[in-house]
Structures are given as C-alpha cells and as structure tokens.
C-alpha positions as CSV (number, residue, x, y, z in Angstrom):
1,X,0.0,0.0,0.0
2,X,2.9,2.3,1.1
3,X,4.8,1.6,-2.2
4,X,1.8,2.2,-4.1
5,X,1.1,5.7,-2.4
6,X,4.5,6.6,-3.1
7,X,4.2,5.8,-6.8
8,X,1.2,8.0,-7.4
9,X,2.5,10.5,-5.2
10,X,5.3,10.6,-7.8
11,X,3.4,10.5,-11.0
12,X,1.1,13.2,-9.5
13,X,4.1,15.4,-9.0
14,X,5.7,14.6,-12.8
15,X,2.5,15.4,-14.3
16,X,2.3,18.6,-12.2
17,X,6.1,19.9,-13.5
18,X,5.4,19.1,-17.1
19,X,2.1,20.4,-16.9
20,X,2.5,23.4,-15.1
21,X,3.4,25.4,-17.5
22,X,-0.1,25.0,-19.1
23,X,-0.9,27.2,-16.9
24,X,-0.8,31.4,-17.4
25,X,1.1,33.7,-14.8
26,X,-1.6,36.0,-14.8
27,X,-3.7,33.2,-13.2
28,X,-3.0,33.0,-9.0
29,X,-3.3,30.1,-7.0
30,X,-6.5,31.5,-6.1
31,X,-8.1,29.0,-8.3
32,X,-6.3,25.9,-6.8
33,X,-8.4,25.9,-4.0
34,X,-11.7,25.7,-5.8
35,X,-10.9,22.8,-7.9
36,X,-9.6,20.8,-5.3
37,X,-12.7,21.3,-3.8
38,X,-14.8,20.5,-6.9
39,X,-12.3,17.4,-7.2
40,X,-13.4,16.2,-3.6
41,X,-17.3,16.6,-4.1
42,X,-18.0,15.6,-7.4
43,X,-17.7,12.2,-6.8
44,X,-19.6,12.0,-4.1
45,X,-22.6,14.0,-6.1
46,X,-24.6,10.6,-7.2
47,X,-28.1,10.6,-4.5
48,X,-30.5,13.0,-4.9
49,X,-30.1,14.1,-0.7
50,X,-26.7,15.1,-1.7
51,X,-27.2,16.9,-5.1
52,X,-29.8,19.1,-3.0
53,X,-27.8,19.7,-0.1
54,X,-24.8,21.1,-2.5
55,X,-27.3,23.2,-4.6
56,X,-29.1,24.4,-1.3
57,X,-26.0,25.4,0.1
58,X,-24.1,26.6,-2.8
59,X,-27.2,28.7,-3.2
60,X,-27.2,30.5,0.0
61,X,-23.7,31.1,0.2
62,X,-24.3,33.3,-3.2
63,X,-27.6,34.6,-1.3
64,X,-26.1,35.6,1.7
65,X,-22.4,36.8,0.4
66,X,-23.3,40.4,2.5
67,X,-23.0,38.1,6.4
68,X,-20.1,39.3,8.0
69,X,-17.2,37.2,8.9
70,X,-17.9,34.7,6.2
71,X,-21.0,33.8,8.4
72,X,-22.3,32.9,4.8
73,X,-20.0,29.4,5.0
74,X,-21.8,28.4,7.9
75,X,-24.8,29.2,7.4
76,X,-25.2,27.6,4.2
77,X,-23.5,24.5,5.2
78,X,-25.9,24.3,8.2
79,X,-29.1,25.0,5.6
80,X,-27.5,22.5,3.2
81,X,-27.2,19.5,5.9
82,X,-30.7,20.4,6.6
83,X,-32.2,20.3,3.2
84,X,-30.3,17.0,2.4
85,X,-31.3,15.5,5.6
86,X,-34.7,16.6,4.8
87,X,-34.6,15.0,1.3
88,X,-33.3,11.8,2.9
89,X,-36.1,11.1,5.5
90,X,-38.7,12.2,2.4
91,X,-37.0,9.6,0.1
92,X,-37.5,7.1,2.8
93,X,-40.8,8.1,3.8
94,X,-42.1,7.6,0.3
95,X,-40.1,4.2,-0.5
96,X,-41.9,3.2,3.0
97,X,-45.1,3.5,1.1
C-alpha cells in the first residue's frame, strides 16, 4: 500500500512539472483551491439528498455573500445539511409506502 502511495505521489508530482506550464502567470493560485474542492465533491454527487444539499448550500452562500465574517459558509453549510437530511427522511418516507 505504502509503495503504491508513493508511486502516485510521484506521478502526480511529474505530471504537475510538465504540466505546469499549461498554466498562465496571470492566473494565482486562487483558483487551486476551488478545484480541489470541486475534485473532492463531485464524486460524491450521485443521490439525490446530496445533489440538494450542494445546490441548497451553494445557493445561500451566493444569497447571503453580505454576512459578516464569512457567516455565509456556515450558514449555508448548516441549511444545506438540513435540506439534504430533509430529502433523505422524504426519500424514505415515500419508499416506505
């Protein structure tokens, strides 16, 4: 397992130096963070609970840009676990039937 982490690790790093010249100067690594998050949760987009809780909270966060302190984050998050949890208990409510 080790040896095989290592290996990727590796690779991933090669394909990083040759390709990272792709990429323009003017860009920043602002945009790095983003797509490591889009890398982390669009695999996991595949129930209907969890496509609403990411478009309920993706939503809000837009909505409610003006919170101070980035309250935004959290409250989205919070609203998005809710509406997921919410479509979950529906989904199994109306299987039960």
């Amino acid at each position: 397992g080790g040896s095989a982490l290592w290996i990727m690790w590796q690779l991933t790093n090669a394909i990083g130096f040759l390709a990272g010249h792709v990429i323009p100067a003017s860009w920043s690594l602002d945009f790095a963070v983003p797509l490591c998050f889009i890398g982390l949760v669009a695999p996991v987009l595949r129930e209907v609970p969890v496509i609403v809780a990411a478009v309920t909270a993706g939503t809000f966060v837009l909505a409610l840009a003006a919170l101070p302190m980035k309250l935004n984050l959290i409250v989205a998050g919070v609203i998005g676990i809710l509406a997921g949890t919410l479509t979950d208990l529906a989904r199994e409510r109306w299987k039960a039937r």
